[in-house]
C-alpha positions in Angstrom: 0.0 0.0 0.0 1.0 3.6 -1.1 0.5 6.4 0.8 0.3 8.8 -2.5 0.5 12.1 -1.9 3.9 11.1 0.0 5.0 8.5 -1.6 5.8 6.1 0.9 5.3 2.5 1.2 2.9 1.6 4.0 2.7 -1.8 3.7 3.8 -5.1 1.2 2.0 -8.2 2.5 3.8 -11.5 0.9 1.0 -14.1 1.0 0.1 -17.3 -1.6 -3.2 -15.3 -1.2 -4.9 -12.6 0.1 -8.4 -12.6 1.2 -10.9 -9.3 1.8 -10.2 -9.9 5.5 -6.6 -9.3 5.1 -7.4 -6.2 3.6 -9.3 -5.8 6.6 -7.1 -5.8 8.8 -3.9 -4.4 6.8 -5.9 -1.2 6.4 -7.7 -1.4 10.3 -4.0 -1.2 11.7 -2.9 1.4 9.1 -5.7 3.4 10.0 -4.8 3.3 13.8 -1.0 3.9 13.7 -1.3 6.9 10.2 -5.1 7.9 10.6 -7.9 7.2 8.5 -7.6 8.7 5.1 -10.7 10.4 3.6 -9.9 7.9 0.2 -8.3 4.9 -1.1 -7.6 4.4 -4.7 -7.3 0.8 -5.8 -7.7 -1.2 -8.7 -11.2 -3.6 -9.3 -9.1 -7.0 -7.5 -11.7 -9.1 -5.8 -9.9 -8.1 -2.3 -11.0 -4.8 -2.4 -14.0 -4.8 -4.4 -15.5 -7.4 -1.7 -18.7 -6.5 -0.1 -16.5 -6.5 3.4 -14.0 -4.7 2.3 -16.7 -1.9 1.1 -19.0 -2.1 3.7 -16.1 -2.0 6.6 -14.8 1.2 4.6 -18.0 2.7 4.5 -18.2 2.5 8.3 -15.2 4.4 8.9 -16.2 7.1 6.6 -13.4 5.8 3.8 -14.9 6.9 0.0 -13.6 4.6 -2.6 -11.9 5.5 -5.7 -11.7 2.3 -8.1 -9.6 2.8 -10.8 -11.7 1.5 -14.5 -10.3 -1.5 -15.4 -7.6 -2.2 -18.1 -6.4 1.8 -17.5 -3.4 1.6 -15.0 -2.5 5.1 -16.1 -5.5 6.2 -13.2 -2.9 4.9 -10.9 0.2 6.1 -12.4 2.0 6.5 -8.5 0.9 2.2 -7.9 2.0 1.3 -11.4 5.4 3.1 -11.0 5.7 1.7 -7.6 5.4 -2.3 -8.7 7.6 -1.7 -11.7 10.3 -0.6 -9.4 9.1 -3.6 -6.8 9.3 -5.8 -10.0 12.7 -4.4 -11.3 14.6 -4.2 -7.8 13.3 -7.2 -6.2 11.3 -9.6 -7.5 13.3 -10.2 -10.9 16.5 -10.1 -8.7 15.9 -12.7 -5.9 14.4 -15.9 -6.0 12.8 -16.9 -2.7 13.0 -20.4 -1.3 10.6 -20.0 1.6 6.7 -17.7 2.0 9.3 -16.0 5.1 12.4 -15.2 3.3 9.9 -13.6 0.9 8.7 -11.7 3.7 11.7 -10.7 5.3 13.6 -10.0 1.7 10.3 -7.8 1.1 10.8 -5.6 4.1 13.7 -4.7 3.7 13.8 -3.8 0.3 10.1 -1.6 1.8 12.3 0.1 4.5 15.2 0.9 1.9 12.6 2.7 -0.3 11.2 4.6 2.2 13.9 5.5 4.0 17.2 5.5 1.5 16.3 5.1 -2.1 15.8 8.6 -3.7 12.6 9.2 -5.3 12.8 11.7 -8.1 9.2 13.0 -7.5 10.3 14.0 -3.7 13.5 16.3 -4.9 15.8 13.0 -4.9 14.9 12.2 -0.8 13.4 9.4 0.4 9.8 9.6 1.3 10.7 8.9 5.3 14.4 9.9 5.5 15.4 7.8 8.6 16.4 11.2 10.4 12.7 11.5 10.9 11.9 7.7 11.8 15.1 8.2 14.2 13.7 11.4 15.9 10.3 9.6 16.3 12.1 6.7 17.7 14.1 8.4 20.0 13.7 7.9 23.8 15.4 11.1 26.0 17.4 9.9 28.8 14.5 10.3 32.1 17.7 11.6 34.0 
């Protein structure tokens, strides 16, 4: 999930499949720890065009913006952001286990958000780790 005014990467889930409840929940705990967005733009996959999915977004006061299907240019930021998943991970590793996915996926998440210079953002990451640092840090109660 892309956070698309800012460019960062909130979330990669690695599964063999992923069901309207997993979307559920991704977005329930994305909404709790980044706030409830007033949209989400997806594409028409059966995860997000579920009746759950819409009715759960619906509660929380989430409009939907569906992008029309077979025109990824409505979701230029997305399609830009899996060709550079595509280019810098997936066609580079080849993953042995469902958790080396995982982990491998991660880390390449945390490198674009926090190292990998977007062009869109000046050439900065999207969450420079100076920031995830300073939100991190704990002062000394002394």
């Amino acid at each position: 999930m892309l956070a698309e005014f800012i460019r960062e990467c909130l979330a990669v889930d690695v599964s063999r499949r992923l069901t309207s409840e997993d979307v559920v929940e991704r977005l329930s705990n994305l909404f709790v720890t980044r706030g409830t967005p007033k949209y989400i733009r997806s594409d028409n996959g059966p995860e997000f065009t579920a009746g759950r999915v819409r009715t759960w977004l619906d509660r929380v006061g989430v409009q939907t913006l569906f992008i029309e299907p077979g025109s990824p240019w409505e979701n230029g930021f997305i399609e830009s952001f899996n060709g550079k998943l595509r280019d810098e991970l997936l066609n580079v590793e080849l993953f042995d286990t469902l958790l080396e996915a995982r982990v491998l996926t991660e880390r390449w998440r945390r490198h674009y958000n926090v190292v990998r210079p977007h062009s869109s953002l000046g050439y900065r990451p999207p969450a420079p780790e100076a920031v995830l640092s300073a939100i991190n840090f704990t002062p000394d109660p002394s």
